[in-house]
C-alpha positions as CSV (number, residue, x, y, z in Angstrom):
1,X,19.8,-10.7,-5.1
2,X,17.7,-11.6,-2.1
3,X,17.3,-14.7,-2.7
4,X,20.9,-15.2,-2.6
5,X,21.2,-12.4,0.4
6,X,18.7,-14.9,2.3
7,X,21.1,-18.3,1.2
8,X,23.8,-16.8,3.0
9,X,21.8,-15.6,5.8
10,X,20.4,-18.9,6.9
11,X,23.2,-20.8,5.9
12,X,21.9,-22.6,3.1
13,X,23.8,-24.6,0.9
14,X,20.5,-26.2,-0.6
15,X,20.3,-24.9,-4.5
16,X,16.9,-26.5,-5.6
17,X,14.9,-25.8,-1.9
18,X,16.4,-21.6,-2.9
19,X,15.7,-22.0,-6.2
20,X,12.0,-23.2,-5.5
21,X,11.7,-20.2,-3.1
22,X,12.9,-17.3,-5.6
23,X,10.3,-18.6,-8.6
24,X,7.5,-18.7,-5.5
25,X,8.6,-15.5,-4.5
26,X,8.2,-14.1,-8.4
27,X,5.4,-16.1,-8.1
28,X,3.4,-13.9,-5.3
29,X,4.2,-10.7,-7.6
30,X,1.4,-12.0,-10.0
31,X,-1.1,-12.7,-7.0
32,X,0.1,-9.2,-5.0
33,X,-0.9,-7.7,-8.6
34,X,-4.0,-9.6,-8.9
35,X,-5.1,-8.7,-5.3
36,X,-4.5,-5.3,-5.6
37,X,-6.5,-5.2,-8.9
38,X,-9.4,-7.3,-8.1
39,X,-9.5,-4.3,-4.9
40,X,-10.7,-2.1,-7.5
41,X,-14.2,-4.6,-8.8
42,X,-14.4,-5.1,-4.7
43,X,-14.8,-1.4,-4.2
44,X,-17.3,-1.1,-6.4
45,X,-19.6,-4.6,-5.6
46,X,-19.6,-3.1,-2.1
47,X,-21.1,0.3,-3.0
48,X,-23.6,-0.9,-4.9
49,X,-24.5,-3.4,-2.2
50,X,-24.5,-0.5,-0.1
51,X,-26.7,1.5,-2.3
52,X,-29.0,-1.5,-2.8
53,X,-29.6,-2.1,0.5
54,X,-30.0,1.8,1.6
55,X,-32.9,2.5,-1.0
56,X,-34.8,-0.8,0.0
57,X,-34.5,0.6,4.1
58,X,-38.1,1.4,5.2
59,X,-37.5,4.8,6.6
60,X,-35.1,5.6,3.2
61,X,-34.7,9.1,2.8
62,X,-34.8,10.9,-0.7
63,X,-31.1,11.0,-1.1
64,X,-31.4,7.0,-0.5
65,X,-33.8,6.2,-3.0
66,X,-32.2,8.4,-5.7
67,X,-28.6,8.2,-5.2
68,X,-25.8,9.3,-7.4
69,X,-25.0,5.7,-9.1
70,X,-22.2,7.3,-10.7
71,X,-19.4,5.6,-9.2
72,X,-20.8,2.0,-9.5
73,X,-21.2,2.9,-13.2
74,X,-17.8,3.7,-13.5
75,X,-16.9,2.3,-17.7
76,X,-13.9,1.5,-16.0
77,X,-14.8,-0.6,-12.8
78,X,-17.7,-2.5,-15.1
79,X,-15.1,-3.1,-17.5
80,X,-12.8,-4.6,-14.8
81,X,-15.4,-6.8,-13.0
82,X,-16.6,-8.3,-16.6
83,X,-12.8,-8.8,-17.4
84,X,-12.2,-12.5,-18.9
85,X,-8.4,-12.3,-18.6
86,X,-9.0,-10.9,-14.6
87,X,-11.7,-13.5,-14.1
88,X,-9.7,-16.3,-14.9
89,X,-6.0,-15.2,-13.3
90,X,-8.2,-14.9,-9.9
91,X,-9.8,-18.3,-10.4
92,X,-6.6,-20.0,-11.1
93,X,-4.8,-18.3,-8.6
94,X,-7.7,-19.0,-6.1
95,X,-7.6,-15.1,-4.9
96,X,-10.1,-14.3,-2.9
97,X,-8.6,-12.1,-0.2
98,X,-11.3,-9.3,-0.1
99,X,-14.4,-12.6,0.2
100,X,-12.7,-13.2,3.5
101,X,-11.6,-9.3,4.4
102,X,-14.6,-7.7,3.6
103,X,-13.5,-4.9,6.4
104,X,-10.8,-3.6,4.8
105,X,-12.7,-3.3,1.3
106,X,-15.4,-0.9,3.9
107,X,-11.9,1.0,5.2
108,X,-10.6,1.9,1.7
109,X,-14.1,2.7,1.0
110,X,-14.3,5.1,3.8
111,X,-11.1,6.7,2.8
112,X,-12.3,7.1,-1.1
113,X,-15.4,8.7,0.2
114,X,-13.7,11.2,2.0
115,X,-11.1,11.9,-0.4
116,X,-11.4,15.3,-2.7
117,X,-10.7,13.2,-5.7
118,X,-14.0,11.4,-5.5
119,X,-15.9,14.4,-4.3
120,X,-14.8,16.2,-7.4
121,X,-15.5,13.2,-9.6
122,X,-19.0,12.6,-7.8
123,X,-20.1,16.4,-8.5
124,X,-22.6,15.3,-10.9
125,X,-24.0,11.6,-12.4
126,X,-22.8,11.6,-15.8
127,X,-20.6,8.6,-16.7
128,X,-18.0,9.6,-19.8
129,X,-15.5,6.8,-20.6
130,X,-12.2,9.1,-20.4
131,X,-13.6,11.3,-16.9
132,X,-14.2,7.6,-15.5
133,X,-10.6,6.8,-16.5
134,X,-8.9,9.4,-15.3
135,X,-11.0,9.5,-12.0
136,X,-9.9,5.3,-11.3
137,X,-6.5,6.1,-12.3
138,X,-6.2,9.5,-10.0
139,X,-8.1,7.4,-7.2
140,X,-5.5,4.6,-7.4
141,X,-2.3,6.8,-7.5
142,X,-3.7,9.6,-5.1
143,X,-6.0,7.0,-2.3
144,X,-5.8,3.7,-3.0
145,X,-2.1,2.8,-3.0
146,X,-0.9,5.0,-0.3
147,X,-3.6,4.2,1.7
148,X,-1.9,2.8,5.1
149,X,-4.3,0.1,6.0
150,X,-4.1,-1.7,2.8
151,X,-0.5,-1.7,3.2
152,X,-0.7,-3.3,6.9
153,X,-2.7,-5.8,5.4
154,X,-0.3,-6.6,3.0
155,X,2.5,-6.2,4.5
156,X,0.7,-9.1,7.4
157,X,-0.4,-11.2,4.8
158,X,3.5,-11.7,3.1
159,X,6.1,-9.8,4.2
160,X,8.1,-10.5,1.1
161,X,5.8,-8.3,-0.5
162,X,6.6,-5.2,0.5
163,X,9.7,-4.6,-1.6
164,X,6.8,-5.2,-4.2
165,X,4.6,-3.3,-3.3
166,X,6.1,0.0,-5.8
167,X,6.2,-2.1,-8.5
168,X,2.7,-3.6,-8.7
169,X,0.9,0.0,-7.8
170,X,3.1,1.2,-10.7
171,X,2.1,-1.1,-13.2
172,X,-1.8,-1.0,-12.6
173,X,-1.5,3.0,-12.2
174,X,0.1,2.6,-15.8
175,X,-2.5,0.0,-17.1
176,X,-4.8,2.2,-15.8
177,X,-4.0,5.1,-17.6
178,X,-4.2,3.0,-20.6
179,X,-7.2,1.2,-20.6
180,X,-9.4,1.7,-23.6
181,X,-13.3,1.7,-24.3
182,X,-12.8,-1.8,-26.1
183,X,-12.5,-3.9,-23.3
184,X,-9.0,-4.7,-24.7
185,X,-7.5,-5.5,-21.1
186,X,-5.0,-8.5,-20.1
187,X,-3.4,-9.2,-16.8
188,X,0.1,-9.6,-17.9
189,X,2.4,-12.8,-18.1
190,X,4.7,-12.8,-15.4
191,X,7.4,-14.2,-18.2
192,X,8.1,-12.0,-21.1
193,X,8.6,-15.4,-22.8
194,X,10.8,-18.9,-21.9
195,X,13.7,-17.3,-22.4
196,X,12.8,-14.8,-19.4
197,X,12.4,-17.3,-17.5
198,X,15.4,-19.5,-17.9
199,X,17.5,-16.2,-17.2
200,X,16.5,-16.1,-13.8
201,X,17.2,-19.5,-13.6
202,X,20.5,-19.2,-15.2
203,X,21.4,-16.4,-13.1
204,X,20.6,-17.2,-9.8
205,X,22.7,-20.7,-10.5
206,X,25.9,-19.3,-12.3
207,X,26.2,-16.7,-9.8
208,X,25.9,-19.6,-6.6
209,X,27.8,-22.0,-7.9
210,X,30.8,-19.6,-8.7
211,X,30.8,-17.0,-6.0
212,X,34.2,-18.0,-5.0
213,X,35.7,-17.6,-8.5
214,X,33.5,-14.0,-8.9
215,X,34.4,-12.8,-5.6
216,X,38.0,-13.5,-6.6
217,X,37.5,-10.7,-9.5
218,X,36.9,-7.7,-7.4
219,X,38.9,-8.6,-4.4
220,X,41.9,-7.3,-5.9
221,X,40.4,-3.9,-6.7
222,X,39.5,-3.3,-3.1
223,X,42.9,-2.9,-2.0
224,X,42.4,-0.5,0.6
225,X,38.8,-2.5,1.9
226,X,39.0,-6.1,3.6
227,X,37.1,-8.3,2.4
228,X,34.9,-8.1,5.5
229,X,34.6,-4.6,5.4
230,X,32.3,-5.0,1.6
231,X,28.9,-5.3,2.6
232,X,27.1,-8.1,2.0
233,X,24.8,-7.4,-0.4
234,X,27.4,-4.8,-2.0
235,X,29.6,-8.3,-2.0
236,X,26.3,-9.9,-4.0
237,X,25.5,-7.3,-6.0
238,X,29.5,-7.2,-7.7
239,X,29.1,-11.0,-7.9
240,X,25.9,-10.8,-9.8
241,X,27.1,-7.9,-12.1
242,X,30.4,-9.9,-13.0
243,X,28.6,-12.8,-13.8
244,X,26.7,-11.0,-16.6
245,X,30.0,-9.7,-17.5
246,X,31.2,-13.3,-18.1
247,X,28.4,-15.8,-18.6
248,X,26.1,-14.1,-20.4
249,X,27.4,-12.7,-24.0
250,X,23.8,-10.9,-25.0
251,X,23.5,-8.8,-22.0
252,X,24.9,-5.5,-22.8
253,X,27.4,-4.2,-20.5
254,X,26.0,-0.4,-19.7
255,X,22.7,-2.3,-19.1
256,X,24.3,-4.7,-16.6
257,X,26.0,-1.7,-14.4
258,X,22.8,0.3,-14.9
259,X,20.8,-2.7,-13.3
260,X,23.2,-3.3,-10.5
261,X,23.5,0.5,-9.8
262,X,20.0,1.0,-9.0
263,X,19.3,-2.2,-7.1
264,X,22.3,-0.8,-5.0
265,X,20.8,2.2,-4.6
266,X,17.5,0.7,-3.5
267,X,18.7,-1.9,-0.9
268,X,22.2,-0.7,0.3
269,X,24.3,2.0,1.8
270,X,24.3,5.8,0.4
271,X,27.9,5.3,-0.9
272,X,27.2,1.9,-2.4
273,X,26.3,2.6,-5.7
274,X,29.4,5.0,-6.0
275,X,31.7,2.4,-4.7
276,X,30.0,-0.7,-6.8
277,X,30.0,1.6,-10.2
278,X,34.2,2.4,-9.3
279,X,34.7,-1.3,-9.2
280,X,32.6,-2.3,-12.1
281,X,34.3,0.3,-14.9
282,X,37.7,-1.0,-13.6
283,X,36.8,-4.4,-14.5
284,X,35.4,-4.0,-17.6
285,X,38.4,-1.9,-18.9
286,X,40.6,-4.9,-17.2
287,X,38.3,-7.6,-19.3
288,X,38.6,-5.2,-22.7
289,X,42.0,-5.0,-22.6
290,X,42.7,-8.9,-21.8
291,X,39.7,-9.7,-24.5
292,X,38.3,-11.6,-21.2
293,X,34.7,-9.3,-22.7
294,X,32.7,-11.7,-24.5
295,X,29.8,-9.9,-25.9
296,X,27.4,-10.8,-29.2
297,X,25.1,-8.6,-31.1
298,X,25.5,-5.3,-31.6
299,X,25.3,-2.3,-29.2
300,X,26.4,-4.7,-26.4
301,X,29.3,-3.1,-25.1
């Protein structure tokens, strides 16, 4: 939907220079994820730097030469930083966003410090796998994500990411809450499989190439609304909604409108979602009743 929404923005007729755009765009998601993980094993190196260098200081006190290493013996944050899977996805990707912005790893430190969630944690030295879980998870959901000036930086960095930004804390803070004592951890594919894959594809070309023909479906319905008056991307949103209707016989129809329904609610107006859900149950009714509703498998309708 944005991908198209930025087509007719600048104007754009070209389909393979968009095209290339939306997979770069899904693209980022993965390195968004990975740099927001990789935070996490940078937190961690940086305390124990700290700690390292504190207890070595010549005038150390007590409190410096005994610290509480309970943190940078988190089961969790070892388990992260001796990750295969992460290793590699940061390697390939070439992240290494927190090597060069060391100062915001020291910020989000600052913050954690002072937050009542590591206090509590940090009450005595004892490291127990499920207390260090449920202390990374809390810290992630409670201090890491909302934490304002790791969302300036990323928002600076790409500004595509911030519509992003919920879903990639939502998956680690899920991932997180799952992790077990095995090591049994995997950055995820950003495909489910091929198939995924070409669906975007297919999509983001049947839609294009026939907006004038899926436009032409829900004009009529509008009777009392000029075609100028439909927002743009409530205009995009029906187009991409019909086109599953039409050209794509194993997408089930309730999980089309669902889809469309809360991408309307996310990016346009209050009343959107009411107006775009109005349209879509006229159409399918229309499409039943003219057997013009093509579906396979079972449970699709």
């Amino acid at each position: 939907m944005q991908s198209i929404y930025a087509m007719h923005q600048n104007d754009s007729d070209n389909l393979e220079k968009e095209e290339k755009f939306l997979f770069q765009s899904i693209e980022n998601i993965r390195d968004l994820y990975l740099i927001l993980l990789s935070a996490l094993v940078e937190l961690r190196n940086s305390e124990e730097d700290y700690i390292e260098k504190s207890s070595k200081k010549h005038l150390a006190t007590p409190q410096e030469r005994n610290p509480n290493r309970k943190f940078i013996n988190n089961k969790v944050l070892l388990l992260l930083d001796e990750n295969n899977s992460l290793s590699i996805a940061l390697a390939d990707r070439k992240i290494n966003n927190w090597k060069l912005n060391d100062d915001y790893i020291l910020i989000l430190l600052d913050a954690i410090k002072n937050s009542e969630v590591y206090n509590k944690y940090m009450h005595n030295r004892e490291n127990d796998f499920e207390e260090d879980r449920d202390f990374i998870a809390e810290l992630y959901t409670e201090v890491i994500a909302p934490d304002e000036k790791l969302y300036e930086y990323l928002e600076d960095y790409k500004l595509t990411w911030v519509d992003d930004i919920p879903l990639v804390n939502t998956l680690i803070a899920k991932q997180l809450k799952m992790i077990k004592p095995d090591g049994n951890f995997f950055v995820p594919r950003l495909y489910k499989d091929e198939d995924d894959k070409d669906f975007v594809k297919a999509l983001f070309r049947k839609t294009v190439l026939n907006e004038v023909e899926l436009a032409k479906e829900f004009i009529d319905k509008t009777p009392n609304w000029d075609t100028e008056r439909i927002a743009e991307v409530d205009a995009i949103i029906l187009k991409m909604a019909i086109c599953e209707f039409l050209k794509f016989p194993s997408i089930p129809v309730k999980v089309t409108i669902n889809e469309y329904l809360e991408i309307a609610k996310e990016y346009s107006t209050p009343k959107s979602s009411i107006f775009i859900n109005g349209i879509l149950d006229n159409l399918v009714k229309d499409y039943q009743n003219n057997n013009k509703l093509v579906k396979t498998g079972r449970g699709l309708m």
